[in-house]
Residue, then its C-alpha position, 0 to 999 in steps of 0.5 A: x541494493x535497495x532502490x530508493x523511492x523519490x520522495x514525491x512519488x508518496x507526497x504527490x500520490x498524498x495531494x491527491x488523496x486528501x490528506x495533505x492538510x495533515x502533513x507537517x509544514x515541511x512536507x506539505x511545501x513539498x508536495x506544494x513544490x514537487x513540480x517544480x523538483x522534476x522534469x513534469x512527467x509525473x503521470x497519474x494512472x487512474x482505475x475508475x472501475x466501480x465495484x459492488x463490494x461496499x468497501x471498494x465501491x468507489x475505487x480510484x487507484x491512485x498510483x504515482x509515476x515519477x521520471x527519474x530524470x532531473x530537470x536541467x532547472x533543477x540540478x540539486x540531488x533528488x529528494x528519497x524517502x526518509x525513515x521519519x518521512x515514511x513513519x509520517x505517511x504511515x501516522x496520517x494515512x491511517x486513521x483516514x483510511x479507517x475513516x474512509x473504509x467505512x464509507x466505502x472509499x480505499x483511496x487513502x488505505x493504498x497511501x498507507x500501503x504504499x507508505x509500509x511498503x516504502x519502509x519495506x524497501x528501504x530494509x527497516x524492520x517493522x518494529x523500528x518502523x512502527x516505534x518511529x510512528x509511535x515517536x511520530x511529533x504529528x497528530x492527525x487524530x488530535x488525540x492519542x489513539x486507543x489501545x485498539x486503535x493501535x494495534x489494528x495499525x501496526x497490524x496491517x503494517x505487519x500484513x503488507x510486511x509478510x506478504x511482500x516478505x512472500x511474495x520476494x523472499x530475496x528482499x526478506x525484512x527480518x525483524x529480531x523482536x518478539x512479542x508473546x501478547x502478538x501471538x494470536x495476531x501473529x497467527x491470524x495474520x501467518x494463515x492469511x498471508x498463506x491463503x493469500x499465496x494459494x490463492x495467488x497459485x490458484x489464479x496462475x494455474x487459472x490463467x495458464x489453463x486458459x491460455x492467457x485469457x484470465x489473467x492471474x494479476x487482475x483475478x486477485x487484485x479485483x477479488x472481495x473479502x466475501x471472495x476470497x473467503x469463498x476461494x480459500x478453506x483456510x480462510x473460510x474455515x478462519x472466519x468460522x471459528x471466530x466469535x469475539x467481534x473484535x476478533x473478527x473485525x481484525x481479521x476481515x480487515x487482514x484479508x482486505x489490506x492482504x487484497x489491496x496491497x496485491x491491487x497496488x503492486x499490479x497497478x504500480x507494476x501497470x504504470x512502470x510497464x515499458x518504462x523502465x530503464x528508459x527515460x524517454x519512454x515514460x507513458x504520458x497523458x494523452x494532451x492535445x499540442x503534444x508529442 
């Protein structure tokens, strides 16, 4: 059974990135009323950790944690994520992750992992999933992307979707449809999702030789594209064989949103840790006057 993520766990984590001001009147009188819709015990956990890599250098790890438990205030089913929902997440998220890339900001690129990986839990495939983005009535751009524009988005999105398809091959998401003009981004995207999984091996090996003392998570999580070319021959050997620029900007960002999309499950991982299946455990902000 899919579990299903309450609604404002993604509409909050939006507020907080900045990109609430895109969202359709519907869903920014949510994120206006989330608190409202729950008990208060949503808990922002914050990775002020700054990093010398240009593209991560202001890393705010922005990931949301809701209790579950409704307020005795509000008695009313709890609000889940919607396919069309998503597909808006996705939509708005995009091009100002691209925006923020290049000032060296992530904020909103995990909003847009976390929007994919939502679409992968509720099972759909990513072709439906991107058609919905497609037929999606919001223009944050204020104009219809490029060719390139789009095929660099549903890029990533299949980038999130094979990993966590890797990474959990009990919750695969099999999507029927195929597409001959993909095969080379399918290619490119198949070898790094693979480099990504030895490098992942590589970094358990690491921690269990130590004993503990370099954790396997954290190792991958904090690594750079330069970093993970450096620690991968597929990767390098990749790189290498790459000329056409445009070819080559696909394929670093491949790496990059491969990378990110292990620093967001560690960090949601991070935040539920000790909670779950507990209501009364979830972690709290340290507030003076509380319990």
């Amino acid at each position: 059974m899919v579990r299903l993520q309450p609604l404002s766990n993604i509409l909050w984590f939006s507020s907080l990135v900045g990109v609430t001001p895109f969202l359709s009147p519907n869903l920014r009188f949510r994120v206006a009323n989330i608190n409202t819709s729950y008990d208060g015990s949503l808990i922002l956990c914050a990775n002020q950790q700054q990093s010398t890599n240009k593209h991560t250098s202001y890393d705010r790890s922005l990931i949301l944690h809701a209790n579950q438990q409704q307020s005795t205030a509000e008695t009313k089913e709890e609000k889940e994520l919607t396919p069309p929902a998503i597909a808006e997440m996705i939509e708005v998220s995009f091009l100002n992750s691209c925006l923020q890339l290049s000032q060296g900001y992530v904020d909103v690129l995990k909003l847009f992992i976390v929007a994919v990986k939502s679409g992968h839990e509720l099972s759909i495939s990513l072709s439906v999933l991107n058609q919905l983005v497609e037929d999606c009535p919001v223009n944050s751009a204020g104009r219809d992307l490029m060719k390139e524009e789009k095929a660099l988005r549903i890029e990533w999105m299949k980038v999130v979707y094979d990993l966590l398809n890797a990474l959990n091959p009990d919750t695969k998401v099999v999507d029927s449809s195929t597409d001959d003009d993909n095969e080379m981004s399918d290619k490119r995207i198949s070898q790094v999702v693979q480099a990504m999984l030895d490098i992942k091996k590589d970094k358990e090996n690491e921690e269990v030789k130590s004993g503990g003392e370099q954790d396997a998570t954290v190792a991958i999580s904090n690594l750079t594209v330069e970093q993970a070319l450096e620690c991968s021959s597929i990767l390098s050997d990749l790189n290498d064989s790459i000329t056409d620029p445009m070819d080559k900007a696909f394929f670093t960002n491949d790496i990059r949103v491969a990378l990110m999309t292990f620093r967001v499950l560690s960090e949601e991982e991070l935040c539920l840790e000790g909670s779950a299946g507990n209501t009364n455990s979830v972690p709290r902000p340290p507030i003076p006057g509380t319990n």
